[in-house]
C-alpha positions in Angstrom: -17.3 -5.9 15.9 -13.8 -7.3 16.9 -13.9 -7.5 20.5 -10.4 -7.6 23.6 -8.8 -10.4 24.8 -6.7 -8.7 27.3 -5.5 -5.4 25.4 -5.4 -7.0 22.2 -8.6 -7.0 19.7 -9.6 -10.2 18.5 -11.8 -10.0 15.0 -11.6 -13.0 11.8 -10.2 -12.1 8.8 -12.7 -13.4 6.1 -12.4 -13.0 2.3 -15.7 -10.7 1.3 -15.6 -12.8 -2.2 -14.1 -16.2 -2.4 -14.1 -16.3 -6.2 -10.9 -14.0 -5.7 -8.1 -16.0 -6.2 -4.8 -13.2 -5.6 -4.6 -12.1 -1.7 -5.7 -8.2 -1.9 -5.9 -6.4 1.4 -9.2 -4.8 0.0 -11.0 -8.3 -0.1 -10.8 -9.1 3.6 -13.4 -7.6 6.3 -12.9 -7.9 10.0 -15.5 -9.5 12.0 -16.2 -11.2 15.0 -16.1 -15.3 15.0 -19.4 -15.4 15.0 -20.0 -13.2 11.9 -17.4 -14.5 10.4 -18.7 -18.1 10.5 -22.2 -16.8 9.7 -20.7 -15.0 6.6 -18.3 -18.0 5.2 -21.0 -20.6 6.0 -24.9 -19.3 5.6 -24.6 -16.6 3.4 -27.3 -16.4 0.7 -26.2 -13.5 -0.9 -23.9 -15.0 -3.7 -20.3 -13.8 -4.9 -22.3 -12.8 -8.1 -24.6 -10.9 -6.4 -22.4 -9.4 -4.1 -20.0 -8.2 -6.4 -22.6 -6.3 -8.4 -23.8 -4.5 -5.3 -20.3 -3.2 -4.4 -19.2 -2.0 -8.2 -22.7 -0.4 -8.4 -23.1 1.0 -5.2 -23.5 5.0 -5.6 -21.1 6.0 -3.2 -18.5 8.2 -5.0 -18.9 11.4 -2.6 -19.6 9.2 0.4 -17.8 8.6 4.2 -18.6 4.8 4.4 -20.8 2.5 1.8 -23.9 0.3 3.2 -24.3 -3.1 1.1 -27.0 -5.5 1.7 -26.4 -9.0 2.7 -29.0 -12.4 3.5 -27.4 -14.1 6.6 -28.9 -17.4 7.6 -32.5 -15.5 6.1 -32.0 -12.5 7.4 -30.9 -8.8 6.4 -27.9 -7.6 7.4 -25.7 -5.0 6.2 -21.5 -4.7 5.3 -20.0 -1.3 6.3 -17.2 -0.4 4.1 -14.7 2.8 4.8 -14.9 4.8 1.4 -11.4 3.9 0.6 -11.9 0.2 1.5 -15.0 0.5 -1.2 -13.2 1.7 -3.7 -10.1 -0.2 -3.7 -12.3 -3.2 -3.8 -14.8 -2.0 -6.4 -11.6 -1.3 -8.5 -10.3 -5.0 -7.9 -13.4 -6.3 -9.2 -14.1 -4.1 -12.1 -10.4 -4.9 -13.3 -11.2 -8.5 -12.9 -14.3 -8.5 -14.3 -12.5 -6.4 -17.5 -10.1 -9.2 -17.7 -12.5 -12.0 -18.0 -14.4 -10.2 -21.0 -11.3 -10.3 -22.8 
C-alpha cells in the first residue's frame, strides 16, 4: 500500500508487464518500494503467464479482479479496480491480435 511522507503518499510506479513497449496508464500498479522491488526483481510469475491470467480472468460483472502472483516463492495476489482490469485486458488482447497478424 503507498504509504505518507508528510501529507503526501509515496507508492512506485511499476510496469505490471515489461514486454509492453507503448506507456499506457493501464500497465502501471502502485505499490510500495518494497513491493515494487519484489515485483520488478523476484517475480516468478512470468509476463506470459501473467498476461493470460488477466485476459482470462472472469471478472466481467465484478467490483475489483484478484490475480495470482509467485513473489520470491510465495503467493501473493494483484488487486485490480474493474476499470483498471479491463482497460488492461483490452491492451493486451489488442496486442496480442496484432502479433497474430
Amino acid at each position: 500500500m503507498p504509504f505518507k511522507i508528510g501529507v503526501d503518499y509515496y507508492f512506485e510506479a511499476v510496469q505490471c508487464i515489461k514486454e509492453v513497449d507503448k506507456l499506457y496508464f493501464a500497465n502501471r500498479l502502485a505499490l510500495c518500494p518494497t513491493c515494487a522491488a519484489k515485483y520488478q526483481h523476484i517475480r516468478e510469475t512470468n509476463d506470459e503467464q501473467l498476461r493470460e491470467l488477466i485476459i482470462n480472468a472472469d471478472a466481467e460483472k465484478e467490483l475489483f479482479v484478484e490475480i495470482p502472483i509467485e513473489l520470491a516463492q510465495k503467493n501473493y495476489s494483484l488487486y485490480f479496480v474493474a476499470k483498471h482490469w479491463f482497460d488492461l485486458k483490452t491492451i493486451l488482447e489488442e496486442m496480442m491480435n496484432s502479433d497474430c497478424s
